[in-house]
N, C-alpha and C positions, 0 to 999 in steps of 0.2 A: 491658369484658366482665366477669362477675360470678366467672367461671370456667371454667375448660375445659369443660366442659359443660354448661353454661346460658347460653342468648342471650336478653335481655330484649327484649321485643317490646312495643312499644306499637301497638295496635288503633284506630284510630280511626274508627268510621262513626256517622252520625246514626243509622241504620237500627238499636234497639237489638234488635231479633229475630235480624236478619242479625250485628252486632257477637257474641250472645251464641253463634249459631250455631259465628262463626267462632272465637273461643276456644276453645270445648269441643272443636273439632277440632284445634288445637293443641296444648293440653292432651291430650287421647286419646291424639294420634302425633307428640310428641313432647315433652323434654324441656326445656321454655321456661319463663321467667320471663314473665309475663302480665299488662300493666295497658291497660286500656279507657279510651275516653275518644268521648262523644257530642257534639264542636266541636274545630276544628280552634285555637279560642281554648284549652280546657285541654291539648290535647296538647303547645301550645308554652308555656303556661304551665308545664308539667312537663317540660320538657326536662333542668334538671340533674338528674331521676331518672337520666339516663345511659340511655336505648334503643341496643340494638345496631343494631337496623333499626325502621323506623315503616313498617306497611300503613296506608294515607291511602284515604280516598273521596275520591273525585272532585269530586261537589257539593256535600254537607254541608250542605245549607239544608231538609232537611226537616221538622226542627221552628222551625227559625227562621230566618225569610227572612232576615233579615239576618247571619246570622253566615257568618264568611268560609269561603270556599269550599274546596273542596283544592288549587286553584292559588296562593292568597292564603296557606295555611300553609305549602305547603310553601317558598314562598320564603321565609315566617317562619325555617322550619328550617334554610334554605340559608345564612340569613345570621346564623346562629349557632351552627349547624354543618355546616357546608359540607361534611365527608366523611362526613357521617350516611347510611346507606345509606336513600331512602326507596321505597318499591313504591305506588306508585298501582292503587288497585282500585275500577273502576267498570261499571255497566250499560251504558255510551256504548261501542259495537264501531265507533267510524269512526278511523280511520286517522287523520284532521288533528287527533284531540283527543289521540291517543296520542304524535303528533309533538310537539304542544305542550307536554305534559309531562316531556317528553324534553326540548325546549328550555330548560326550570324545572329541568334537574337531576335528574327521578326516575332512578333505579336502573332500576326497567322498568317496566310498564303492562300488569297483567291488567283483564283482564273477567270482570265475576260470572259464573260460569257453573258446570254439573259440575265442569266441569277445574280451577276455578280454586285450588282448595284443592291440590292437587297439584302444581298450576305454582308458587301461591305456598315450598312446600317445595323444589324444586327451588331455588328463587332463593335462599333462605334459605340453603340447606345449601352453595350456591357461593359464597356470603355467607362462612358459615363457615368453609370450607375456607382462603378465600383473609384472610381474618383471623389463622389457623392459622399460613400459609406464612409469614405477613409479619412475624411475635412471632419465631417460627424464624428469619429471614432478622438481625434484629434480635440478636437472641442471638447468633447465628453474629458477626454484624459488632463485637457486643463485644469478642468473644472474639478479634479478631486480632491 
């Protein structure tokens, strides 16, 4: 973590309207470190930037059929950083793809939607908190 009050957030959607959307709503409400990335190939290419959490697309083939998907990065992520918290965000609202992702390890699985910028905060901020507890808990266990 960068700090007690900055959580670096790596973005990653092919969608660069939706990507740029979802920034500037991070950026507005709240206090994050912010880097973007259009394939699920640079995001893990940029891993030792250190991300607190990664919001992942789901399919990531919009500009380029062949580049790997969000189930193909995030295992990327999994297996080179396995407690990375990652949140999958996608259009797909069926249950069996959210199960699937879930099977890969994400952290949790919204759907674009209104809400979704708000639910993503919530996850974040339990993100936080519990990041928070565990520095505390760690300190405390020094100290015995």
């Amino acid at each position: 973590m960068i700090n007690e009050n900055k959580l670096k957030l790596f973005l990653v959607d092919d969608d660069v309207v939706y990507l740029k959307m979802l920034e500037i709503e991070f950026l507005q409400h709240g206090d994050f470190i912010i880097e973007t990335y259009v394939s699920g190939e640079l995001c893990v290419k940029n891993l030792a930037r250190q991300p607190d959490i990664i919001i992942l697309d789901y399919l990531l083939d919009g500009t380029n059929k062949n580049a790997i998907n969000g189930i193909e990065t995030l295992d990327k992520i999994k297996a080179i950083e396995p407690d990375l918290p990652v949140i999958i965000l996608s259009q797909q609202d069926k249950i069996e793809v959210a199960v699937n992702c879930m099977h890969h390890k994400a952290l949790d699985y919204v759907v674009k939607s209104e809400t979704a910028f708000v639910r993503l905060q919530k996850i974040i901020t339990a993100v936080f908190e519990k990041q928070k507890m565990e520095k505390q808990l760690i300190w405390y266990m020094e100290r015995m």
